[in-house]
N, C-alpha and C positions, 0 to 999 in steps of 0.2 A: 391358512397361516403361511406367510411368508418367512423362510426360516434361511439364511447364508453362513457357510462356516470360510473365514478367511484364514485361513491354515499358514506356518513356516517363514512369516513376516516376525522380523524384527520390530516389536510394539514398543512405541516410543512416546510416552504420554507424562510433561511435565508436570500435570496439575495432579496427578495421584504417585508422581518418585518411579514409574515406570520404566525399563528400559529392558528388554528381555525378550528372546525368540519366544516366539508362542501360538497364539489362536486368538480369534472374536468370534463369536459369535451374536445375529444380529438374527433379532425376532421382532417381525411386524414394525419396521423402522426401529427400533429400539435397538440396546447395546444391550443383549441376555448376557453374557459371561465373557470374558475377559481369565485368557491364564497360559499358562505352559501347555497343560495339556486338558482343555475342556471332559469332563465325563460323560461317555458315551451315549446315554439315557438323553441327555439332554440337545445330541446333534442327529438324531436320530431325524432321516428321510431329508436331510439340507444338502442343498447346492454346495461343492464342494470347490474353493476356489486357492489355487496355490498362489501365497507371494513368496516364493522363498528368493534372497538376495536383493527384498526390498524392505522398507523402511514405512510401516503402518502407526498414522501420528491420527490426534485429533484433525478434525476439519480448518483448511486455513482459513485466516480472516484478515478480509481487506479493508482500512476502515478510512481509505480515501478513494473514492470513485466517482468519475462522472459517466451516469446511464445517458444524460444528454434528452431523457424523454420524459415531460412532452417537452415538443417545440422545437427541438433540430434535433428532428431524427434522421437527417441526412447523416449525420455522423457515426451517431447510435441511436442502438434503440436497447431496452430492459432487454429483451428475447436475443437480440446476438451481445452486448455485453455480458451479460452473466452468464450466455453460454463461450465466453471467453476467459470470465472468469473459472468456470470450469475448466477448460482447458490447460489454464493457467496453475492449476492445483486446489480452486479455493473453493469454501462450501458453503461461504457468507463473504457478502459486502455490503460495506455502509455506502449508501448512494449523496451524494450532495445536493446542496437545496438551489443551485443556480441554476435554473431548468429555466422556461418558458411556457409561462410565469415561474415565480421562483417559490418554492415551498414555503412559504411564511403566513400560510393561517392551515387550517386544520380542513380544509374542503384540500385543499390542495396536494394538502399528506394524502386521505384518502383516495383520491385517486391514484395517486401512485402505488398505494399499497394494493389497489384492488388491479391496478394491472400488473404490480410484481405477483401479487394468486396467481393471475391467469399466464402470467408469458415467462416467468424467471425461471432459469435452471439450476439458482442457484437460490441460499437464505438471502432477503435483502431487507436489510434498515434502513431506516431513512434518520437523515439528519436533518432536521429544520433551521431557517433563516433567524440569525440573531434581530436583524431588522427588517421591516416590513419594504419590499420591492427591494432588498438589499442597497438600498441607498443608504444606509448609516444615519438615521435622520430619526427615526421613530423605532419601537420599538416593537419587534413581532408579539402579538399574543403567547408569550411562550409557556405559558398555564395549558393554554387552550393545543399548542402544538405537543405540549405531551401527553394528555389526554388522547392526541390523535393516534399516538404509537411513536414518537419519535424517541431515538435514544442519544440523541445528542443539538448540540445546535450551532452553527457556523455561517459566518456572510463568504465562506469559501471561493475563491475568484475576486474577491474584496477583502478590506480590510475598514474596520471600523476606526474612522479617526478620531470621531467625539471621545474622550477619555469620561465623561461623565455619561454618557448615556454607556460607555459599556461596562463601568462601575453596577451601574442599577441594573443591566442586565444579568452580570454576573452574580447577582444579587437573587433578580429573580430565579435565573437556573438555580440555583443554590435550592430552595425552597422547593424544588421538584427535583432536585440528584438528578441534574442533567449537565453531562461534560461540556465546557465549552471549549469546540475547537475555534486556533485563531490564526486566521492566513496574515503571517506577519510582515506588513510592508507598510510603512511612512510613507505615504504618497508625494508626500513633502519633500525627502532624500530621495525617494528614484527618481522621480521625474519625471521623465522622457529618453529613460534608459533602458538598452533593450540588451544588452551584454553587460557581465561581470567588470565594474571598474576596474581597471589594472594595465597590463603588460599587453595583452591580449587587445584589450578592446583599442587602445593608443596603435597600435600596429594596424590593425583590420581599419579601422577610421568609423567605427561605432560608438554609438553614445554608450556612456558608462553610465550603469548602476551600482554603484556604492552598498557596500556589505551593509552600510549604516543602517540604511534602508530596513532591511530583516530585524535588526539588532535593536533598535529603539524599542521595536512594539517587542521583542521577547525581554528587556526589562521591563516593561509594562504591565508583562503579561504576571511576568515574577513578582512585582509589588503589588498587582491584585491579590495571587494566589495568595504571598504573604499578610498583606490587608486584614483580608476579607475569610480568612482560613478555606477560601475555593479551592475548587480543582481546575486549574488549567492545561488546556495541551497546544503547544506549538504545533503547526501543520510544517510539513516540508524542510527542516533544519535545512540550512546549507553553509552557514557562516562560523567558523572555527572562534570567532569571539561568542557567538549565540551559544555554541557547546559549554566553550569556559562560563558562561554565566548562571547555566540550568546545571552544570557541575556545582558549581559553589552553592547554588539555592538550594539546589537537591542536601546539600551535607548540610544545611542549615533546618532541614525539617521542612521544607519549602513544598506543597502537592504540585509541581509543576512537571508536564509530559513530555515527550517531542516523539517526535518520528521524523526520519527522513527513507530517501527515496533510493532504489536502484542505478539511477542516472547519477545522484550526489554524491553514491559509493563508487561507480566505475569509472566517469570519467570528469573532465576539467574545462575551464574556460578554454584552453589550447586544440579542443576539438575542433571550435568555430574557425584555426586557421587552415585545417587540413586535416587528412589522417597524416598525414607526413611531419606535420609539426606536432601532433597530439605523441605521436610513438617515440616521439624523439626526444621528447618532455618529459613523460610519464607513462607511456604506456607497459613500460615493461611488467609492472606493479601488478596489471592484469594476468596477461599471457604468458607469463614465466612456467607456470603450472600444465602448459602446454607444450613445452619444450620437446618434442620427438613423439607426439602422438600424433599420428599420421591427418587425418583428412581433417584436422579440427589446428592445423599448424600453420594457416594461409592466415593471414590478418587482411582482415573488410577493409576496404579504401575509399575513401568520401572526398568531394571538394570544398574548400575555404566556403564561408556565409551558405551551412546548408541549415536549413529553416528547420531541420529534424532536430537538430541541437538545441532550442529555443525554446523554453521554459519560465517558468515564474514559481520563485526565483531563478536568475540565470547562474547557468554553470558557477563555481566556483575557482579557485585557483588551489594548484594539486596544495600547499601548504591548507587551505579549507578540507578538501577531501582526506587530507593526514589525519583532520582533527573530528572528522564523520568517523571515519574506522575507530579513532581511540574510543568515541563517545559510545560509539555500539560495544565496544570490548568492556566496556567497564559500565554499562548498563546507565550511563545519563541520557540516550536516545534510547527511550523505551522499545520501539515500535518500528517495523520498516513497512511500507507502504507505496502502492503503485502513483497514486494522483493520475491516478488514467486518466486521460485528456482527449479523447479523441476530437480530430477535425476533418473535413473533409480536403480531397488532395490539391481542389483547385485552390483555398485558401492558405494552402504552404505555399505552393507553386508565385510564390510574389517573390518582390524585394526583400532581403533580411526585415529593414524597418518594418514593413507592413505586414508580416507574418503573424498571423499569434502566434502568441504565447501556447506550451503543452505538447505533451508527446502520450503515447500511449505506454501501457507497460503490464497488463495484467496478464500476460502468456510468455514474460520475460521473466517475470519478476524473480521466482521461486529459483530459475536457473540461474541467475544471475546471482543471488545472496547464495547459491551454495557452491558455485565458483567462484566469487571472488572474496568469501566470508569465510566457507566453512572448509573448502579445498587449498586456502591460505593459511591455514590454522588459524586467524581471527577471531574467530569464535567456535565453541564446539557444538556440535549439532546438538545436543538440548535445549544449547542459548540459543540456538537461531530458531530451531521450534516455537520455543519460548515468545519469542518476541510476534512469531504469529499467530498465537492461541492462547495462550493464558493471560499474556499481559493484555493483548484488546480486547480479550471477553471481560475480564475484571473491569477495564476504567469504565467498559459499554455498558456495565451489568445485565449483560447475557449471560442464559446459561448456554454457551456454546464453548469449544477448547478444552474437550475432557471427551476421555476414553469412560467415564465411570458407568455402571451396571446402571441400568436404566435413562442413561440420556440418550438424545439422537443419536441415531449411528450417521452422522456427518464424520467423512473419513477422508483424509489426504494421504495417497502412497505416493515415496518416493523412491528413485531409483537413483541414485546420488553418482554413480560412475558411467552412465551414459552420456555420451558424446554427442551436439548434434548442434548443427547451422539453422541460426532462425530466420524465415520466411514470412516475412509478413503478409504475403498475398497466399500464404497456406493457414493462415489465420483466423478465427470463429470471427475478432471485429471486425466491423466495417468498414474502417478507417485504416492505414496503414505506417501515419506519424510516427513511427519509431526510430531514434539514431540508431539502433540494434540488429537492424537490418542484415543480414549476411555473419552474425558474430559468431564464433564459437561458442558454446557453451559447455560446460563440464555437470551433469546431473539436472532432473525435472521432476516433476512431480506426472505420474503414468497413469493415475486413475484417482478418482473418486469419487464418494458416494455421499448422496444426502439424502438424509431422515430415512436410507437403507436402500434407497435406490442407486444406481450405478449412473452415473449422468456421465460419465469420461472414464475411458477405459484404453488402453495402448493396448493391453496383451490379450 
């Protein structure tokens, strides 16, 4: 019998009203007891392990990921993502269905599942394709892909323009209580834009993509949910009109989701023209919290058109990122999430146009929402917890995001006042894509455990 006592952690567990110094104890992957001071009888001969002056939450959940495997595993692969996402704090990720091939029938789920058994460090879901080859043309078997295991379904990397075919697909999730995620972009309004329309992209002599772009398909997405009494969630929020509009839905009884990202909370289209233009814009918003703390008081320096910046959606302008924070402070972006994108370095290494799209972010992410979220007062750390454990286990219908007596003992420790510059060639991924590159950061997450195993550990 495998028996752990995690001793003098501040236990921080939204989904049971938790928040109290105390103890876990953890029998044969399970969560045995939970309390101030466990009863002696019951820790009897366990591994005794101190966190005192850290932060013992459920396990995190990341529920935008790209593993990238099969089919460009140059970039990634299940075995060094997920052991990234550990790194990064997390004890589950939803993986997306834009692989090669793309997850859109049920041979293809499993295979993926049976190499997350064998290679993942971490829990992994899979999200299945709304359309068959992601083309938006036909419709995936999505009976047959939840059968397979999937807990969601998305053309992620796409966006479905048929409005009828994603009526009737919303329809059929409906009928299996399967969320639909929706990467939201009018292919129509972007175009051939590869920066934020605005101030920014007129300067630089980049094509503009228009906020419209996002904004069309999150009313779309809203008159579905309304419709159809579905559940929807927007992938990637980035547009301060999308927030106003899933506010209003939301106070209307509207089931509508969103989530955005680390990159749409920190920084702005104004990155694309320097670090010199970005700090002088907006950066202080950041780094003010760092004002006299020694080795973490240097601010990163980048040059004009670097491809690390480059995402889908593209940055926003800081007036969008004003309206990211409020959404998260007042709970209309439910969710924060990496969209880990890894790519490989020769395919940034191009001209801005020809770069993809994506950044990586799953060993940033945790630092990042609790410097510039929870070390802002923006949110207080229950709500930041919150948005990564309860509220994704809920819309995912997992039982994952809870301390309770008999679930997994999938655990995320943090240590909220550690200081530290991130390195991306000290990194679990394989890929390096990150504007993040050299930042400061203020608190991480130090350890964690899945189903009672220790997979990530600092101390």
């Amino acid at each position: 019998m495998s028996l752990v006592l995690l001793q003098d952690a501040r236990i921080l567990d939204p989904a049971n009203g938790l928040d109290e110094t105390g103890e876990l104890l953890i029998r044969d992957g399970k969560i045995a007891a939970v309390g101030k001071a466990i009863p002696a009888e019951q820790t009897a001969g366990a591994e005794r392990i101190s966190l005192k002056g850290k932060v013992l939450c459920p396990g995190f959940i990341d529920m935008h990921v790209h593993l990238r495997e099969p089919g460009q595993t140059a970039k990634e692969t299940i075995q060094t993502g997920t052991m990234a996402a550990a790194h990064g704090g997390f004890t589950s990720v939803v993986c997306m269905p834009n692989t090669v091939p793309p997850l859109d029938s049920p041979s293809a789920v499993t295979f993926v599942a049976e190499h997350c058994h064998r290679d993942a460090a971490v829990n992994v879901f899979i999200a299945g394709a709304i359309s068959k080859g992601l083309a938006g043309e036909e419709m995936a078997p999505i009976g047959g892909l939840k059968k397979s295991g999937v807990v969601a379904i998305t053309d992620d990397g796409r966006c479905i323009q048929n409005n009828d075919l994603m009526r009737r697909s919303v329809e059929y999730a409906q009928i299996f209580d399967l969320l639909v995620m929706d990467h939201c972009q009018d292919v129509s309004a972007t175009s051939d834009g590869v920066m934020h329309a605005g101030y920014w992209s007129t300067r630089l002599g980049l094509r503009g993509w228009p906020s419209l772009g996002e904004e069309i398909i999150v009313a779309r997405d809203i008159l579905l949910a309304k419709t159809l009494g579905a559940r929807m969630y927007c992938q990637h929020v980035s547009s301060a009109e999308s927030v106003a509009m899933i506010r209003k839905a939301k106070a209307e009884g509207v089931s509508i989701y969103a989530e955005s990202c680390p990159h749409y909370i920190t920084l702005t289209d104004a990155s694309l023209a320097g670090s010199e233009a970005f700090w002088e814009e907006d950066g202080k918003s950041y780094f003010d919290i760092f004002n006299g703390i020694g080795k973490t008081a240097a601010r990163p320096e980048w040059k004009r058109y670097n491809t690390f910046f480059k995402m889908n959606p593209p940055l926003g302008s800081a007036e969008d990122r004003k309206a990211i924070l409020e959404g998260l402070k007042d709970g209309t972006i439910d969710v924060i999430s990496s969209d880990h994108a890894p790519h490989c370095g020769y395919e940034k290494e191009v001209e801005f146009d020809l770069a993809p799209f994506g950044v990586i972010g799953l060993e940033t992410e945790i630092g990042l929402a609790l410097t510039g979220l929870y070390h802002r007062g923006i949110l207080t750390l229950p709500e930041l917890v919150r948005k990564f454990t309860t509220v994704p286990a809920g819309l995912l219908g997992i039982p994952k995001g809870t301390l309770s007596v008999g679930a997994d003992a999938d655990l995320t420790v943090l240590d909220l006042d550690e200081e530290w510059i991130y390195d991306t060639t000290q990194g679990a991924s394989k890929s390096h894509n990150s504007p993040f590159n050299g930042w400061p950061i203020k608190g991480r997450a130090v350890a964690v455990w899945v189903a009672g195993k220790q997979v990530y550990g600092k101390q």
